[in-house]
C-alpha positions, 0 to 999 in steps of 0.5 A, a space after each residue: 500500500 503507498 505511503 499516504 494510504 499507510 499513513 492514513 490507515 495507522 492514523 486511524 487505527 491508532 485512534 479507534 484503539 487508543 480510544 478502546 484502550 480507554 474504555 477496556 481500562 474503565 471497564 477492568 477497573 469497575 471489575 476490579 472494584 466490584 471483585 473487593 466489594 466495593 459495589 457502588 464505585 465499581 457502579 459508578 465506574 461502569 457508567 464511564 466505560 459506557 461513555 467512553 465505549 460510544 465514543 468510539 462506536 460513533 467513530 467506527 460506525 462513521 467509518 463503516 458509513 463513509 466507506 460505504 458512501 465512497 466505495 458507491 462509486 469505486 469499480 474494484 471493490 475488495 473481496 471479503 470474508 463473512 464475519 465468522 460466529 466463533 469469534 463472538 461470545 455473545 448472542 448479539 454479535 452471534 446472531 449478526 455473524 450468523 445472518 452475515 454468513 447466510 447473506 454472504 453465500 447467497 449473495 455472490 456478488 463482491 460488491 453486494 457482499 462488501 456493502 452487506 458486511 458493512 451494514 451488518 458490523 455498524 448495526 452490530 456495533 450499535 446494538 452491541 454499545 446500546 445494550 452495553 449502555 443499558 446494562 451499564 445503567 440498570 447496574 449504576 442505578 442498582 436496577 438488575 434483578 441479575 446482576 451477575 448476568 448484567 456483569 458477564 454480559 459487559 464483559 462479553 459485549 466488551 469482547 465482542 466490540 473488539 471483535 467487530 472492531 478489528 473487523 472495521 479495521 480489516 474492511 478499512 485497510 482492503 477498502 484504502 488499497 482500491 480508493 483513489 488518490 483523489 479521494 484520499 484528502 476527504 475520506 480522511 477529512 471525513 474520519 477525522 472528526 469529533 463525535 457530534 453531541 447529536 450522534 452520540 445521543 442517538 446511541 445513548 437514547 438508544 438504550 432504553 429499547 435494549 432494557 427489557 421491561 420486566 427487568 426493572 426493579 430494585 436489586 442490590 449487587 
């Protein structure tokens, strides 16, 4: 890959990982709290890790929809894999690779095949930061009536973010190789970007749908 492109692409990279890192930390710590016994600071903690894990969903979900708004008009799109279920821990993410997989054997086209992997990784990466974000907030307001289920299911969605994110990074470095070198300048311009206050409330609104209603009342962890 030519220099600018390889630039661009460990610019980025760098970011979204940085940013995980951020979150990864948190979240091992409101584990840490809670594994000595102090509950309403590792509560605390886990509504942190929520925040800093929609940031850098909005920003992997940004790339996922430029890429695909970009590569509209590219005639030699890479080929690529579906994503693969045993990857996954959770059901969310499972479920998405599942369906990934069918569509990915019944279309035979590259480009239909590029374009549905795209869609399917920004839509997994929003429920699975929606749902990260409900159990975080159902736990920090002492909410769950299971909330060693709750733990386990941050930790997995955690795992699973991961995951969908070194997928983003695969189609980003395959997708960098065929774009065009005019169109460098305002991809990048495009990635480079603060996530707007709009569009991470959308992700934090979207919480609510992912708290299953019989699930609230008051159980102390």
């Amino acid at each position: 890959m030519p220099r600018e492109k390889s630039q661009l692409f460990e610019a980025i990279v760098h970011r979204w990982e940085c940013s995980f890192a951020m979150a990864s930390v948190s979240l091992n710590e409101a584990l840490s709290l809670r594994s000595r016994g102090e509950l309403v600071r590792a509560r605390q903690q886990v509504t942190i890790s929520a925040e800093l894990l929609t940031r850098i969903a909005v920003a992997l979900i940004d790339a996922c929809q430029s890429i695909s708004a970009h590569g509209r008009g590219i005639h030699n799109i890479p080929q690529v894999f579906p994503l693969n279920t045993e990857y996954f821990k959770g059901h969310t993410a499972q479920s998405a690779a599942s369906w990934n997989e069918l569509l990915h054997h019944v279309l035979f086209a590259d480009r239909s095949r590029f374009f549905q992997k795209l869609r399917i990784l920004s839509e997994t990466l929003e429920k699975l930061v929606a749902e990260f974000h409900a159990e975080a907030l159902e736990l920090s307001d002492a909410l769950s009536i299971h909330p060693n289920d709750s733990w386990e299911v941050l930790v997995s969605h955690h795992y699973d973010f991961n995951t969908c994110m070194r997928e983003t990074e695969i189609l980003l470095k395959s997708f960098l190789r065929t774009l065009p070198s005019d169109q460098i300048s305002a991809f990048s311009s495009e990635l480079d970007v603060t996530p707007s206050p709009e569009k991470l409330n959308k992700l934090r609104s979207n919480r609510a749908r992912s708290i299953p209603q019989h699930r609230h009342r008051y159980v102390s962890i």
